[in-house]
C-alpha positions in Angstrom: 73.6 83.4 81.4 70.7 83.5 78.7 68.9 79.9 78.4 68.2 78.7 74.6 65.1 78.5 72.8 65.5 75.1 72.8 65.9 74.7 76.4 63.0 77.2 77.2 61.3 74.3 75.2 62.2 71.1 77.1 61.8 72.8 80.5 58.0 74.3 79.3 57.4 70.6 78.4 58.7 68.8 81.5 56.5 70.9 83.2 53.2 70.4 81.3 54.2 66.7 81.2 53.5 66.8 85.2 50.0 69.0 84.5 49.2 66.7 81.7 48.7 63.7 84.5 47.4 65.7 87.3 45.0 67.0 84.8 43.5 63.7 83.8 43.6 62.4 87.5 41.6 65.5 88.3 39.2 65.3 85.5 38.9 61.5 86.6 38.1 62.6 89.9 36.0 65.5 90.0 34.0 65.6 86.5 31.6 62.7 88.0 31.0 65.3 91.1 29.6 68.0 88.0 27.7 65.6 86.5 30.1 65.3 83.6 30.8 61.5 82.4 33.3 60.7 80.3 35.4 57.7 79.4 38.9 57.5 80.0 40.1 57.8 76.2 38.2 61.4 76.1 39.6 62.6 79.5 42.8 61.4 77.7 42.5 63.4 74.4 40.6 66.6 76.7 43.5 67.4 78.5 46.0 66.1 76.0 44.3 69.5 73.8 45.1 71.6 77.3 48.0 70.6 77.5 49.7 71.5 73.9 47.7 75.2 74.8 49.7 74.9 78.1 53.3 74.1 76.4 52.3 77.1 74.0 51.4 79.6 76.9 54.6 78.6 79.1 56.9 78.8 76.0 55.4 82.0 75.1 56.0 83.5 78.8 59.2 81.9 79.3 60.7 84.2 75.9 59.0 86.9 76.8 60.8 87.1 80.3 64.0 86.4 78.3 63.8 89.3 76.4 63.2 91.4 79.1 65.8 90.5 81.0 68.0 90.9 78.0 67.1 94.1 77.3 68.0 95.2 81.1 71.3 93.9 80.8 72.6 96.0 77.8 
């Protein structure tokens, strides 16, 4: 059964929804240990930009395996 654009979508984002947060925690967490200070707004915002380039990628991959396996089942 072939999934739909749309639900490529809302699985890529559930995903990166659950990367968003453990990005911040980690950026929380380890940044101080590179000597890299930043508030909590612009650890916000840094991997809030990571994480639409995230969606992007998994959306991208996730059609591009659906066309593939379309293509074998013809």
């Amino acid at each position: 059964m072939k999934q739909s654009r749309a639900m490529s979508l809302v699985e890529a984002v559930a995903n990166v929804a659950l990367g968003y947060a453990i990005a911040v925690a980690s950026q929380v967490l380890l940044f101080p240990a590179f000597g890299l200070h930043m508030t909590m707004a612009q650890n916000l915002k840094l991997a809030a930009a990571f994480t639409v380039i995230s969606i992007c990628r998994s959306y991208a991959i996730r059609r591009v395996f659906e066309a593939i396996h379309v293509r074998h089942m013809k």
